[in-house]
C-alpha positions as CSV (number, residue, x, y, z in Angstrom):
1,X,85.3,45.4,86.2
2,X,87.5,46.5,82.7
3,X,86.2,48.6,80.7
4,X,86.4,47.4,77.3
5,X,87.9,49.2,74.0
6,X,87.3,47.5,70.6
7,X,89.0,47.8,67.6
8,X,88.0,46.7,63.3
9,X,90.8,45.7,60.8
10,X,89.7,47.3,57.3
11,X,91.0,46.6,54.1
12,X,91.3,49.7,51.1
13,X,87.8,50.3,50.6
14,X,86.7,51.7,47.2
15,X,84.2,54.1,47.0
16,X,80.6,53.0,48.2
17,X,81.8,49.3,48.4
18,X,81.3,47.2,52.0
19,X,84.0,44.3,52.6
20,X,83.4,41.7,55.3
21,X,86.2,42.2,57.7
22,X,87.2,40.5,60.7
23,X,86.3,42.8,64.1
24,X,88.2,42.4,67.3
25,X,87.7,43.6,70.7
26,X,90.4,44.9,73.4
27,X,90.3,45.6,77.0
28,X,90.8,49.6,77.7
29,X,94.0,48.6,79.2
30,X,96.0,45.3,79.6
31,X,95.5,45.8,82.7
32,X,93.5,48.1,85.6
33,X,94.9,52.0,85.9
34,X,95.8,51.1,89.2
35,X,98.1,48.4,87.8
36,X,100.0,50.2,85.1
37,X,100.6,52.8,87.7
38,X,101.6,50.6,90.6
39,X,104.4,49.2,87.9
40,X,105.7,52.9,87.5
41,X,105.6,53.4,91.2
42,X,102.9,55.9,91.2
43,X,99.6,56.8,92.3
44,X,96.3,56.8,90.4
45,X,93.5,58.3,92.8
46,X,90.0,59.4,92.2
47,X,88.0,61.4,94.7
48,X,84.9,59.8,95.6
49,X,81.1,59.9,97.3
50,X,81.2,57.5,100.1
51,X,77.2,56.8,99.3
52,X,77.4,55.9,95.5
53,X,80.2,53.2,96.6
54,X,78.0,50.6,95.0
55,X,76.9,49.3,91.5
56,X,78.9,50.3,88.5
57,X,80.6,53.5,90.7
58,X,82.0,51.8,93.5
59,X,82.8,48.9,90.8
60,X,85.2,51.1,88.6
61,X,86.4,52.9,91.7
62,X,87.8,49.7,93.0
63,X,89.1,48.2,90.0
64,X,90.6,51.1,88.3
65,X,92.3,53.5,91.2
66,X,94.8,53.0,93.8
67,X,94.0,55.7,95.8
68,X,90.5,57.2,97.3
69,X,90.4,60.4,98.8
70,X,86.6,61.8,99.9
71,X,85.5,64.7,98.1
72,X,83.9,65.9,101.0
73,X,83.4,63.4,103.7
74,X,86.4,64.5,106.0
75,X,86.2,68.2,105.9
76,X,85.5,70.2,109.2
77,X,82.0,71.3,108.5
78,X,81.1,67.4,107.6
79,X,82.6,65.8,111.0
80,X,82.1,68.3,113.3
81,X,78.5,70.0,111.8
82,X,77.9,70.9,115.7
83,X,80.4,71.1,118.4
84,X,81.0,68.2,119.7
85,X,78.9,66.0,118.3
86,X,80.5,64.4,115.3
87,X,79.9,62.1,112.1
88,X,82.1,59.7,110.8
89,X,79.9,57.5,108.9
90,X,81.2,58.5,105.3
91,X,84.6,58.9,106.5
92,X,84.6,55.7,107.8
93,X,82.4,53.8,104.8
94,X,85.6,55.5,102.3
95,X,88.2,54.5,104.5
96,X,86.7,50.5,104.8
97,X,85.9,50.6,101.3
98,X,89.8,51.4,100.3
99,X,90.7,48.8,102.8
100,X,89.0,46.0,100.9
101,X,90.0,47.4,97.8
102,X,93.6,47.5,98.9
103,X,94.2,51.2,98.0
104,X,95.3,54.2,100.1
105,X,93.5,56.9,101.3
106,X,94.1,60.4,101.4
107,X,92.9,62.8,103.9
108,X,91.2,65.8,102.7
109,X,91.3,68.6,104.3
110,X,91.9,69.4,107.9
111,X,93.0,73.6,108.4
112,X,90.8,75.0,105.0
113,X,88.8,78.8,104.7
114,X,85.7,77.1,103.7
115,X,83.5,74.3,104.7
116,X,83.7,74.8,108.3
117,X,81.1,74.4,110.4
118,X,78.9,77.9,111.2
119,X,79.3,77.4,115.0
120,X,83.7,77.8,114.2
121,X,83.0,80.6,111.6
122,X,80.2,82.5,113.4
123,X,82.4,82.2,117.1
124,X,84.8,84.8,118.7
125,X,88.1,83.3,119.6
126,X,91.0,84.7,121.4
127,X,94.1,83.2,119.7
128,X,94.8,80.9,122.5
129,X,91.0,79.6,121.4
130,X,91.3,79.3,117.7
131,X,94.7,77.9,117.9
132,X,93.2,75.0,120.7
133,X,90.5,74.3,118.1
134,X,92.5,74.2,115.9
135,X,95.2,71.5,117.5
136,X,91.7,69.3,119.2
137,X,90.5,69.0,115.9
138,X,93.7,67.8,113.9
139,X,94.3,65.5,116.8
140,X,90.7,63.8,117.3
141,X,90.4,63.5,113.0
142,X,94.5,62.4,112.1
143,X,94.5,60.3,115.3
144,X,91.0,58.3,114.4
145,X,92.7,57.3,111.0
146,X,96.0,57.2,112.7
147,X,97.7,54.1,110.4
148,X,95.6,54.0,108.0
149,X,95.7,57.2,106.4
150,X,98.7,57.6,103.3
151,X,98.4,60.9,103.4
152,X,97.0,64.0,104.6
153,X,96.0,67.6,102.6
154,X,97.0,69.3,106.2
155,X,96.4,73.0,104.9
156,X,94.4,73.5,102.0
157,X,94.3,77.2,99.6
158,X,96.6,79.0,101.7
159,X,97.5,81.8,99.3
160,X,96.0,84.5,97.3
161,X,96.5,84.8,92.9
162,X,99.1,87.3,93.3
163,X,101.1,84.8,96.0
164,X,99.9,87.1,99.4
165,X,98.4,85.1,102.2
166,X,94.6,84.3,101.7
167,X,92.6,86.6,104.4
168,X,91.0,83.8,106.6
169,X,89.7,82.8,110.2
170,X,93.3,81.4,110.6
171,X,95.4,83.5,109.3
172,X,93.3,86.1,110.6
173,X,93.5,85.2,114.3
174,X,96.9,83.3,114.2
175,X,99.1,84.9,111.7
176,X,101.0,82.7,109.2
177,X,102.4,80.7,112.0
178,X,99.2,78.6,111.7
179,X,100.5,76.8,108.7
180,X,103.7,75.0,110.5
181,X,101.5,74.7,113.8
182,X,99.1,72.4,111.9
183,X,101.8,70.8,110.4
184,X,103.3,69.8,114.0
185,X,100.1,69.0,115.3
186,X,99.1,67.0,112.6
187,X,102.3,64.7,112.6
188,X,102.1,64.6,116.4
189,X,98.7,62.9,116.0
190,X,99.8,60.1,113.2
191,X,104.1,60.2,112.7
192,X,103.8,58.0,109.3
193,X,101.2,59.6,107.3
194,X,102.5,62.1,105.0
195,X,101.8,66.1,105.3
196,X,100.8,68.2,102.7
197,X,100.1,71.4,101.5
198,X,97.5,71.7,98.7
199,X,96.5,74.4,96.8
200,X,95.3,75.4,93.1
201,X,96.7,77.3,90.2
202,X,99.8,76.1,91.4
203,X,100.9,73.8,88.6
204,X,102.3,76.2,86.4
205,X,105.5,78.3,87.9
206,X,103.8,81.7,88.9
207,X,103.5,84.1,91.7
208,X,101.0,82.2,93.7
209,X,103.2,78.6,93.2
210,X,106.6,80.9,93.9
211,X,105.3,82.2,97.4
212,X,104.3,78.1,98.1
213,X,107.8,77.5,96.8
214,X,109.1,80.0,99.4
215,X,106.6,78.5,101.9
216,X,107.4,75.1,101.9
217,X,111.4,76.0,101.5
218,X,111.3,78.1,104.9
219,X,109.6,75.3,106.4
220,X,112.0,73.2,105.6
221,X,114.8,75.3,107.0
222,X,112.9,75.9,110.3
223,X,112.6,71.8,110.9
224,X,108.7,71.4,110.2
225,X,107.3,68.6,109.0
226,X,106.6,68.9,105.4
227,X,106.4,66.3,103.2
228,X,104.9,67.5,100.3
229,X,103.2,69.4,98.0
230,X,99.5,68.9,96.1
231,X,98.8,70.8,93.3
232,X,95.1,70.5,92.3
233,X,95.0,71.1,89.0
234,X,91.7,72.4,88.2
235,X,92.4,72.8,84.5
236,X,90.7,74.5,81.8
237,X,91.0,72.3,78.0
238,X,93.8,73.7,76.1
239,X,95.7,74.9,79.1
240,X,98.1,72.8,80.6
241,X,101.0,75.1,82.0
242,X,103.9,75.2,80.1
243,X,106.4,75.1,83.0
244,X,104.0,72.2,84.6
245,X,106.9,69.7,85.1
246,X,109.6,72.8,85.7
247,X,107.7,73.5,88.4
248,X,107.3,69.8,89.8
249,X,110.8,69.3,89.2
250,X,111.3,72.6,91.4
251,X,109.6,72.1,94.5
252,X,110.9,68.3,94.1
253,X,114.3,69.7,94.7
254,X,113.5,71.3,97.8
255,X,112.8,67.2,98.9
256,X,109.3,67.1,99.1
257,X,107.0,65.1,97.0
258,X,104.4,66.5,94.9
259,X,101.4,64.7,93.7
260,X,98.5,66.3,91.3
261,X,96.0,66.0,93.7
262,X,92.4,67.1,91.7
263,X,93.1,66.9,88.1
264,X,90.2,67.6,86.4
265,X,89.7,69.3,82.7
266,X,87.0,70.9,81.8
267,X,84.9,72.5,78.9
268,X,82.3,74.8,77.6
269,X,79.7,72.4,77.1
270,X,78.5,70.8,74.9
271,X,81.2,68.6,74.1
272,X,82.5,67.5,70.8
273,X,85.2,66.0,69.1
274,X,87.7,69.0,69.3
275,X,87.5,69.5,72.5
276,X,87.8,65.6,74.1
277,X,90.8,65.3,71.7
278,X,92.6,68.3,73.3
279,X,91.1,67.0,76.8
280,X,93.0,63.7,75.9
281,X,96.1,65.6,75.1
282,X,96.0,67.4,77.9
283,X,95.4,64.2,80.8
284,X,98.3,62.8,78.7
285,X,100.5,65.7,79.5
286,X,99.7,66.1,83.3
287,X,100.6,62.3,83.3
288,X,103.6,62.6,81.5
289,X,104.9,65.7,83.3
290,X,104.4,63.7,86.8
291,X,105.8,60.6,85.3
292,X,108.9,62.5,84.4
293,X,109.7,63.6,87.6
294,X,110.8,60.6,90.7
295,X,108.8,62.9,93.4
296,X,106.0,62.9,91.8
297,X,104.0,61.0,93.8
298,X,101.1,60.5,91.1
299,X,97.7,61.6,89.6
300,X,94.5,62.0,91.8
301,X,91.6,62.8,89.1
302,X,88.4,64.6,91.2
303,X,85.7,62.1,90.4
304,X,86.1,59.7,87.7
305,X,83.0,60.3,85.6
306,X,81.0,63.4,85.1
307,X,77.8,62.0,87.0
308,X,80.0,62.9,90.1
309,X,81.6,66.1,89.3
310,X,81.6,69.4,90.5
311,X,81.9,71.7,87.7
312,X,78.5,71.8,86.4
313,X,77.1,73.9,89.6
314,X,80.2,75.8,90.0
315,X,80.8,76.8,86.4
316,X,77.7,77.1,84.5
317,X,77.8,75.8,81.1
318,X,81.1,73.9,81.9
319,X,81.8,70.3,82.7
320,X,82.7,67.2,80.7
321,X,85.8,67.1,82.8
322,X,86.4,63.7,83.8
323,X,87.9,60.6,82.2
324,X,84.1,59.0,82.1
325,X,81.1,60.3,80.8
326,X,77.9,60.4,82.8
327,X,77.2,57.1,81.9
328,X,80.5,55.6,83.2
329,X,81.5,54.8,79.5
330,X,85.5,56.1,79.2
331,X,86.4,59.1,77.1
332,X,89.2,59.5,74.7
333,X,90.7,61.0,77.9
334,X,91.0,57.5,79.8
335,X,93.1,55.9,77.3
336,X,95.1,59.2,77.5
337,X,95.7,58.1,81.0
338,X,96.2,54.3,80.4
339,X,98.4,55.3,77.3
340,X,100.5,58.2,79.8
341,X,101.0,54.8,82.1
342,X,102.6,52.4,79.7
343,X,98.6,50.3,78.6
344,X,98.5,48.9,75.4
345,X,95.3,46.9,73.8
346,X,95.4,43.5,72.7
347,X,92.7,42.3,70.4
348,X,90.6,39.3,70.2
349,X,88.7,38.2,67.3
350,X,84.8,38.4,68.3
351,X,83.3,38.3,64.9
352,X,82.6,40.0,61.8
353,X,81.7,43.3,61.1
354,X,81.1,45.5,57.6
355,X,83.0,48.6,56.9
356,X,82.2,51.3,53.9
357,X,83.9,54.2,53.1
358,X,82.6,56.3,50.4
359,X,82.9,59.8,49.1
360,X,79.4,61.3,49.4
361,X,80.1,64.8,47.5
362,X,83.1,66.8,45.5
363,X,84.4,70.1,44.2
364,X,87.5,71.6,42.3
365,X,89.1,71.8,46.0
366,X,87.2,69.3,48.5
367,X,85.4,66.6,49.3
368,X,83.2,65.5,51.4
369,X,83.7,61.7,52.9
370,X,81.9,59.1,55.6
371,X,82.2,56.0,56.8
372,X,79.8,53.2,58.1
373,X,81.0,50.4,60.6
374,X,77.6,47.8,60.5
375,X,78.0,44.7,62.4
376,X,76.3,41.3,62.1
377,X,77.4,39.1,64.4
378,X,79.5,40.9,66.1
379,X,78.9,44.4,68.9
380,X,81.6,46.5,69.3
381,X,81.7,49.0,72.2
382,X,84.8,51.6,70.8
383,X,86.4,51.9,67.3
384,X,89.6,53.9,65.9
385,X,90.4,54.2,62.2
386,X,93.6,55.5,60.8
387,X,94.4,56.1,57.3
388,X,97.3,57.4,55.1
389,X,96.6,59.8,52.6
390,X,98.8,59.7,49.1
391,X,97.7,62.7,47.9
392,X,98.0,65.3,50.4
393,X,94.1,65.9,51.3
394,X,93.4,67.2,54.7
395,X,90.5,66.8,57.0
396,X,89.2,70.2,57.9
397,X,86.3,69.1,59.7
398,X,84.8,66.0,61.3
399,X,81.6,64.7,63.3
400,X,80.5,62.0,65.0
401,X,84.4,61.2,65.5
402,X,87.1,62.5,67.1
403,X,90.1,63.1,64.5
404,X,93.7,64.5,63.9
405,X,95.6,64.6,61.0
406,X,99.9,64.5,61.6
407,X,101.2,65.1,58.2
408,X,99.7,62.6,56.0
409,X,98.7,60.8,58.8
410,X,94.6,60.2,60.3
411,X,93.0,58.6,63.4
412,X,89.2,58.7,64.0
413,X,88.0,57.7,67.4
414,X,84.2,57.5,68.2
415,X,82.6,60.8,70.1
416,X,82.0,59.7,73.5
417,X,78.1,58.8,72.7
418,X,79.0,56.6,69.3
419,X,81.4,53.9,70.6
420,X,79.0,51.2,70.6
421,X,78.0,49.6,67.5
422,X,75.1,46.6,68.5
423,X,75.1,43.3,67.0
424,X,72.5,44.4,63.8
425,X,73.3,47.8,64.0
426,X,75.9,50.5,62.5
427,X,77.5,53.8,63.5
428,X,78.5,56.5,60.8
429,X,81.2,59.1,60.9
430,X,82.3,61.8,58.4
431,X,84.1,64.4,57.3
432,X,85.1,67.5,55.2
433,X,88.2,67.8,53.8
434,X,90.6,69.7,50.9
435,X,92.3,68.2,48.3
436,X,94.2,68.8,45.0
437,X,95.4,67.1,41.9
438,X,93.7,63.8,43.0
439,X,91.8,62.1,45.6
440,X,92.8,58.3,45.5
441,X,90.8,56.4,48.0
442,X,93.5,55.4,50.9
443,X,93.8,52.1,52.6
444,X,92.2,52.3,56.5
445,X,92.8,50.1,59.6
446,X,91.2,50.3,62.5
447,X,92.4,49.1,66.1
């Protein structure tokens, strides 16, 4: 299944006039996300719920990723609820699903503080005991995927903010020797899948990613298997670490890989404009700062649409974080990603569509402006205008749109709730913005 992007071509429109203009619609992407990113040698994963693999879901999550990791189907506490008596059925259901699909899977988690099951938590174990579990469980888990596995998160959140070892039942009862002893026992139990490391505010260089630097680099030096590192990326809108690829670059020269292993951006809801136009710029830029570095394995979003995210119940009066809305329509920060991996649009002509922009109300230092898209023969399901304008007016504010102004320079997408415009029907957008001297109506395209 493509998703589909749609674009208008508008002539200069004069004040309150409508022009027939021809309309045109474009796929997201020339092709999937899993394809542009498979031609730049990298992963594109989404995190997934083994039991909405069906309809539209399991749809885009095979068409559009790569690489399927479950959100929580492997974890300790999920396989192992009661000891010795397991279940594997989502496990299994994501792992067959990603073999029809042709896409990797990566393991997720195996040595972690938290969802484990209460009889591990709640049990006193000598070390001998804890570090048996321990080994039993990574070799009955890595060595039921053994083969087809790409990768495994071996030891998940193994440091505090301020880079000191997180307090936990391992480190507790085994020291910090528990890290390279899941490492060996996990490569033991499948030699080609690759080991990780995983952890969260990580991305930017900081105390807590300088004592994984210092992990992984003595790990190195001692001979255990490491392969790489994850760095979740749990991201807030508007703050992308500055020193994100410095510090993929970094731990890439130790020779490990690094993959971004649960981007996800999020907002104080609700959403508008401003904030899914910074989201976009800040997907672009985690793509850009992994596609600028060779180890970087590649991008691994957690969920792909906001119906399946967990943001909402952790942070109240948060979410939005995903590339898809709850309805599984893509948001400006999709075609981030599909723009981050080299996707273009091509148009099509479809039909015919009208297009008005007028100037609704003005004073000695603003205006105020809209315009109407109204098709007849014609739907559209996403429109962006762009414009030039010749006498140095600036758009201070917009709604039902998301726009930027570069210099002279403007481009309107549609919010994430107004991209389609039905056969017989019309969206409207508008705008405040300053101006002096003149306000000459500028010529506007729309792709």
């Amino acid at each position: 299944m493509r998703s589909l992007r749609t674009g208008l071509s508008l002539v200069s429109l004069l004040s309150g006039l409508a022009l027939l203009v021809p309309a045109a619609t474009a796929s997201a992407a020339d092709a999937p996300l899993r394809d542009l990113a498979a031609a730049k040698g990298k992963v594109i994963g989404t995190a997934v719920t083994g039991s909405k693999l069906t309809g539209t879901y399991g749809d885009l999550a095979g068409a559009q990723f790569n690489s399927l990791t479950p959100g929580n189907a492997m974890k300790w506490g999920s396989v192992e609820p009661t000891r010795g008596s397991y279940d594997w059925a989502e496990a299994d259901q994501i792992v067959n699903f990603a073999e029809a699909h042709g896409q990797q899977v990566r393991g997720h988690t195996l040595v972690w503080h938290s969802q484990n099951p209460s009889w591990l938590t709640n049990g006193t174990w000598t070390p001998a005991q804890l570090g048996q579990l321990m080994n039993d469980h990574i070799a009955l888990e890595v060595g039921r995927y053994k083969g087809r596995l790409a990768a495994w998160d071996v030891v998940n959140e193994p440091f505090n903010e301020d880079g000191t070892y997180r307090q936990t039942l391992w480190y507790n009862g085994l020291g910090t020797g528990y890290i390279a002893q899941a490492l060996t026992a996990a490569r033991a139990a499948d030699p080609a899948a690759r080991l990780y490391i995983n952890d969260y505010n990580v991305e930017g260089v900081n105390a807590k990613s300088t004592a994984l630097y210092n992990l992984v680099k003595s790990l190195k030096e001692q001979g255990v298997p490491i392969d790489g590192v994850g760095l979740q990326a749990h991201l807030i809108v508007g703050q992308v670490p500055s020193t994100l690829q410095q510090n993929i670059q970094r731990f890439a020269d130790l020779g490990v890989d690094v993959a971004i292993t649960e981007l996800d951006i999020r907002m104080t809801l609700p959403s508008d404009s401003t904030k899914l136009t910074q989201q976009a710029a800040d997907y672009k830029a985690v793509m850009n700062a992994c596609g600028a570095v060779a180890r970087c394995a590649g991008v691994t979003v957690w969920g792909f649409t906001d119906s399946d995210s967990w943001i909402p119940s952790t942070f109240p009066g948060q979410g939005a974080a995903t590339p898809y809305d709850e309805n599984y329509a893509p948001k400006p920060a999709y075609y981030a990603i599909a723009e981050a991996l080299g996707g273009t649009t091509t148009p099509e002509p479809t039909g015919a569509c009208t297009a008005a922009y007028s100037v609704t109300s003005q004073w000695d230092t603003g205006f105020t402006g809209q315009v109407r898209i109204s098709c007849s023969g014609a739907a559209l399901s996403s429109w962006k205008a762009d414009w030039t304008y010749g006498a140095g007016q600036r758009i201070t504010q917009a709604w039902n749109a998301i726009c930027t102004q570069s210099g002279t320079a403007v481009s309107c997408a549609n919010a994430a709730y107004n991209g389609t415009v039905p056969d017989g029907g019309s969206v409207t957008f508008g705008f405040n913005a300053s101006w002096s001297g003149g306000n000459p109506v500028p010529a506007v395209s729309l792709e």
